[in-house]
N, C-alpha and C positions, 0 to 999 in steps of 0.2 A: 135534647140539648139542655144542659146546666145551669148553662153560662146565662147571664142575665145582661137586659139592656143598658142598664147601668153600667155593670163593668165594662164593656163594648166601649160604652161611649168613653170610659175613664182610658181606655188603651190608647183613643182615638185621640183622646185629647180635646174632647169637641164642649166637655166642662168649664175649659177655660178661657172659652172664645166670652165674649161680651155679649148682653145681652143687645145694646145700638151698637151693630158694626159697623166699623167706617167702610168706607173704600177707599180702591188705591189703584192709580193708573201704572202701568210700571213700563216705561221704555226701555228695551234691550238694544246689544249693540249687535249680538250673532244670539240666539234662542237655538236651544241643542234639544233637538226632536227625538228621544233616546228611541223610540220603538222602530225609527229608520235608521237612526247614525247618522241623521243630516242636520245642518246647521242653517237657519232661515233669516236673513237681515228685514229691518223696517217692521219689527213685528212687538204690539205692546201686548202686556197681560193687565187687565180688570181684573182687581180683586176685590172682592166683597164678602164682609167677614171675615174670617176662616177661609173662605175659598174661591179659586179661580170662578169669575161668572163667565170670560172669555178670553179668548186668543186672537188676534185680529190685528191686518196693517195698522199702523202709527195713525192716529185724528187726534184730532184735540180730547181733552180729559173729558168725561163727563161733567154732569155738572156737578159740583159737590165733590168730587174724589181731588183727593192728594196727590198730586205729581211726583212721581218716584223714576228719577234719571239716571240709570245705567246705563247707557248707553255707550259708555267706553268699556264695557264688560262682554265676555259671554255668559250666558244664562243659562241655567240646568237645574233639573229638579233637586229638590235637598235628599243627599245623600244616605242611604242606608247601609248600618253596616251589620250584619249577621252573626257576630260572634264577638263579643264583649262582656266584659266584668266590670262594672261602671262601682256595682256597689259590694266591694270589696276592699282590702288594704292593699293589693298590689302584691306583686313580685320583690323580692330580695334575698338576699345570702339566710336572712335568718328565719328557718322554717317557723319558730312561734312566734311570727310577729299575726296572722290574724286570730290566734289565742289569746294572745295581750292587748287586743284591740277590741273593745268592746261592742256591743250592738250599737249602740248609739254612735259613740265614735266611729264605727264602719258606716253609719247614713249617712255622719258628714262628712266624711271623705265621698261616699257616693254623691253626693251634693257638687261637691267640689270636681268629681270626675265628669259630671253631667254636663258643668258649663265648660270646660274644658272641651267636649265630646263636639258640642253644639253650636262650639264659638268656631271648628273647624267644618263645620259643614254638614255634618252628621244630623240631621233632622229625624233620623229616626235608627233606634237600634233591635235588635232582638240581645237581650241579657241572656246568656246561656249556665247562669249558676251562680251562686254564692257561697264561701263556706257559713257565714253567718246567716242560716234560712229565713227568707222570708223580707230578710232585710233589703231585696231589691222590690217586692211590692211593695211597700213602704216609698222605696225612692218612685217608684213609679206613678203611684198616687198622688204626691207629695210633687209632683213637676204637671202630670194629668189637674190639679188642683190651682195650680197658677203660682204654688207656694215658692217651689227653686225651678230655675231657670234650667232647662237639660232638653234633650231629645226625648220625643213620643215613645216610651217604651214597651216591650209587649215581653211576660219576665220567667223562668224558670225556677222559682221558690227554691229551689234546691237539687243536688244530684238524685238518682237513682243511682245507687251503689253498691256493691258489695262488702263487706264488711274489710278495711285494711286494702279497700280499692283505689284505682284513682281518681274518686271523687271526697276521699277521706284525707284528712289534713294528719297523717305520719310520721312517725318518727320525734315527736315533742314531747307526748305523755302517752301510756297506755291508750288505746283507742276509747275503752268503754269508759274511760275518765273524763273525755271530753264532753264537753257543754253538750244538753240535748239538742240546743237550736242548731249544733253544727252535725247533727248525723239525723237530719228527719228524715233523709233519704235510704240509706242504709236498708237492706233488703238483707235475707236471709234463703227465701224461695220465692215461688209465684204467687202465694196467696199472700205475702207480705209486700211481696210489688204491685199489689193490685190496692193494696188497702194505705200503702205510701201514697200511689198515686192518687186514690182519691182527696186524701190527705192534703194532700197541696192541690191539686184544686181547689177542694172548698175552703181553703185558706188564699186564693186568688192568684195562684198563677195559672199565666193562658195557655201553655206549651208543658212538654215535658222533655229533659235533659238525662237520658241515660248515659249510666258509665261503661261501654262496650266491651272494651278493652282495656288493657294499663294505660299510663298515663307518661309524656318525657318528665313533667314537673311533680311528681308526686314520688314519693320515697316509697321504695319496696314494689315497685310494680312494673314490668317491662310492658312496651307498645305493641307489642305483636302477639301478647297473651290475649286470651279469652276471658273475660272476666265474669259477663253477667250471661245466665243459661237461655237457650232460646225459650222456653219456657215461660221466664221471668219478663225477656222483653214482649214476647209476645201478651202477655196479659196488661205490661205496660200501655201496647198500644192500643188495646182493645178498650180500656175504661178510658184513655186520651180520646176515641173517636165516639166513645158515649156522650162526651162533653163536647161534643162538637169542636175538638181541638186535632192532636198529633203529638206525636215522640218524635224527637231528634237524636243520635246516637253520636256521643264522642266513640270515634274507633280509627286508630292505630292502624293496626292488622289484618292484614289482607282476610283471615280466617272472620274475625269480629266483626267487619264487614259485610260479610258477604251472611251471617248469620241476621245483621240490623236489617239489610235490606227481604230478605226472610221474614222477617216478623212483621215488616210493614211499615219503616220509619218513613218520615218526609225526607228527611236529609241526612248525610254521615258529615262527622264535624273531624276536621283535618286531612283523613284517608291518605296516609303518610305510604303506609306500604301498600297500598289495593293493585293488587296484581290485575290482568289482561280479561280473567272469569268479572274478579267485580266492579270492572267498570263495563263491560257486555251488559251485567245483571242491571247495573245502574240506570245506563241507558235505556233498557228493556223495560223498566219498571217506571223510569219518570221521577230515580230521588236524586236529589241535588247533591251536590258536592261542596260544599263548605271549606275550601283549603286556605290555611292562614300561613299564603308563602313567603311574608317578608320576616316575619320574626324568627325565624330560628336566625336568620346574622345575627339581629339584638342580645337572642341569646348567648351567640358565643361573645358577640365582641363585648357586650356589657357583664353578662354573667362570669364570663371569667376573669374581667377587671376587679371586678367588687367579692370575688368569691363566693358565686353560687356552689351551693354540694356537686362536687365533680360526677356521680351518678347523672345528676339534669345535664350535664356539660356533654358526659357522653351518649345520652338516648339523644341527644340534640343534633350530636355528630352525626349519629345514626339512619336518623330520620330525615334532617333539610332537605340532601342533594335528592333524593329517590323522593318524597313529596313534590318537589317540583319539578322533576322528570316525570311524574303521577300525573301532574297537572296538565304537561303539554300534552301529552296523549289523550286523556281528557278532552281538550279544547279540539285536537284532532277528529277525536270518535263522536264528537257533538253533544257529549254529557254535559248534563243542565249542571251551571257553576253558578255559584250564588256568592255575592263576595262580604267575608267574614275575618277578622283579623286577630281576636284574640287579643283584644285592646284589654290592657290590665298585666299581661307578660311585658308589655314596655309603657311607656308612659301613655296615659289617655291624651289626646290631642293628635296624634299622629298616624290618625288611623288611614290618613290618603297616602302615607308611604307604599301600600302594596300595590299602588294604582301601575306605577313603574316595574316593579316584578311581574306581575302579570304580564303587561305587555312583553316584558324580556324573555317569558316564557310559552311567548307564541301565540296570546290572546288580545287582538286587535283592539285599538283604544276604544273606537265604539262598543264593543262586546264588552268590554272592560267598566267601562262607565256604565252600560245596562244591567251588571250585575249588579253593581250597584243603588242602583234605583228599579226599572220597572220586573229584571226578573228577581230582584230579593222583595219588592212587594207581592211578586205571584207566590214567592215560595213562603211568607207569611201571610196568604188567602187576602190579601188585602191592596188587589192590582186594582182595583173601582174605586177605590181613594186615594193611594199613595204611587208615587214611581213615575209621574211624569206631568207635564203642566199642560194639562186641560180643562176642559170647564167642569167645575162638578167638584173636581179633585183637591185636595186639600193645597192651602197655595203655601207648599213648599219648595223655596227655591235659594241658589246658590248663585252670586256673583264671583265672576272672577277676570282676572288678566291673562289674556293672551288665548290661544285656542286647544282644549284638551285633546282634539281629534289630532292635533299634529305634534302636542309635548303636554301628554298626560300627567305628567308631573305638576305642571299648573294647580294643578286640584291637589297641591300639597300649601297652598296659600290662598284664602278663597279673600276677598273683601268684602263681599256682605253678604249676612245670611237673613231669608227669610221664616220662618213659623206658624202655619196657621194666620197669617197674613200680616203677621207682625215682624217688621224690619228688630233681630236679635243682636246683631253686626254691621 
């Protein structure tokens, strides 16, 4: 393994705790136990440093710690979402707009996307790409550091693509005219995907993001193609598990799919078409399902307000209703679903919209909120720090009004958020 304690610790976030932590007593009014789906009244959490020291009926504070009264709240771990673009320019009608936005300018938007992210509850994300590379290490360090305010992030430096794929920014300029930092991922075969990926690694990202299949949002590429060759991902995932890491596969297509799962990914990102073989295989195998079902409405209803290129409009039509038909069955056959949104196709902040889709697609609110916390900390190796408030565990937590077990929606307005023991909200 590669990876070094330092960087660990920079993902964790554990840089920017203080070296005299305070404590902090924290009275809840309902405490949401995700690993049952049960809700506990009369119960405070001790927090010390950075992190829960314990869970235990209401007493008086210790001595010395701060009194923190929610009490009129329910309480839940802080949120994780699994599929976000934090440090990028965003979605809009005009394909060169992150051409015309520079590396810098794209960190301070990432900047900007971060407290946005954070201030809704989001305490921790997985960035799943940028087309500016590299520039989401940067924001990740740069919040791991104490410098901007955002969610713990853990980052994908860049696509794995193929050339004119959809992880390639289309249709603006010739491809090979674009900026190097936006094609480090760019593969050609298997020894070029072996030598990409070490690449970004040792440039600091902790994961890897292939491009499986087309893409709805990329020009020139349909969803249900095959993009990148088993070959290729396969060597992907092999120098990912040298570094003590994994591959993720954006894929569309039932075929792409069922190739990702093949080669050995952690998880498939969308699985828009995965027919009845690749969710069996999924099951079978133990990879996650990553489905981002609330945006495709955004994109119709906003993309065709503001005139996104009618190509996205139509892979959008294409794909929504059969993705979340994909999903209920899923939730049926018991395939691990990790919940991921695609924050960055609609505005950042908004990423507890799909809390309600899901449910409406057949995935109970408990199940719903755990993807969210303790199983997208299992599916980012990181269930022994993150995903639920016990002792030990990093004291991230979320206040809110009303009860998520019975109007999931709640968690589209949180009142306070905590970080590493730090009230953010």
């Amino acid at each position: 393994m590669r990876r070094t304690a330092a960087i660990a610790a920079l993902m964790l976030g554990t840089l920017a705790v203080p070296v005299s932590a305070r404590s902090v007593y924290v009275t809840t009014g309902r405490l949401l136990d995700v690993a049952s789906g049960t809700e506990k009244t009369g119960q405070c959490v001790l927090v010390e440093g950075a992190r829960v020291a314990r869970v235990e009926p209401c007493a008086a504070p210790p001595p010395g710690a701060e009194a923190l009264d929610w009490s009129a709240y329910t309480v839940l771990p802080g949120l994780i979402d699994l599929h976000t673009h934090l440090a990028d320019a965003g979605q809009s009608a005009d394909l060169a707009v992150p051409l015309k936005t520079s590396p810098q300018a794209t960190a301070l938007i990432g900047a900007h996307n971060a407290k946005a992210t954070l201030d809704a509850g989001f305490t921790t994300v997985r960035d799943v790409g940028t087309y500016r590379g590299l520039t989401d290490v940067a924001l990740r360090d740069a919040i791991a550091g104490g410098m901007v305010p955002g969610p713990r992030m853990f980052v994908a430096g860049a696509y794995i693509t193929k050339p004119g794929g959809g992880g390639e920014l289309n249709g603006v300029v010739p491809n090979d005219q674009l900026p190097a930092d936006m094609r480090l991922g760019v593969v050609h075969d298997a020894g070029e995907a072996r030598e990409k990926t070490e690449y970004l690694f040792d440039h600091g990202a902790d994961f890897i993001k292939m491009i499986a299949t087309g893409a709805v949002l990329a020009i020139g590429t349909e969803p249900g193609q095959v993009e990148l060759t088993d070959a290729e991902m396969r060597a992907v995932v092999a120098v990912a598990k040298v570094h003590g890491s994994y591959a993720t596969a954006h894929a569309h297509g039932a075929e792409g799919i069922k190739a990702a799962i093949r080669a050995g990914v952690r998880s498939i990102e969308h699985a828009s078409l995965i027919d009845d073989e690749g969710l069996a295989m999924a099951k079978q195998a133990g990879v996650w399902l990553v489905m981002d079902v609330y945006d495709g409405d955004w994109i119709d209803q906003e993309g065709t307000r503001d005139g996104w290129p009618e190509e996205y409009l139509r892979k959008n039509r294409e794909t929504t209703l059969a993705q979340r038909e994909a999903f209920a069955k899923a939730v049926k056959l018991g395939v691990k679903i990790g919940y991921g949104t695609d924050s960055g196709v609609y505005p950042h902040g908004l990423n507890a919209r799909q809390f309600a889709y899901m449910v409406r697609w057949g995935m109970p609110p408990a199940q719903a909120i755990r993807a969210a916390t303790l199983d997208a900390a299992t599916l980012i190796g990181h269930d022994k720090e993150l995903g639920s408030i016990e002792a030990g565990k990093f004291a991230d937590m979320v206040a809110v009004s009303g009860d998520p077990l019975s109007n999931v929606s709640v968690l589209e307005s949180v009142a306070h958020v905590m970080k590493d023991g730090v009230v953010v909200r």
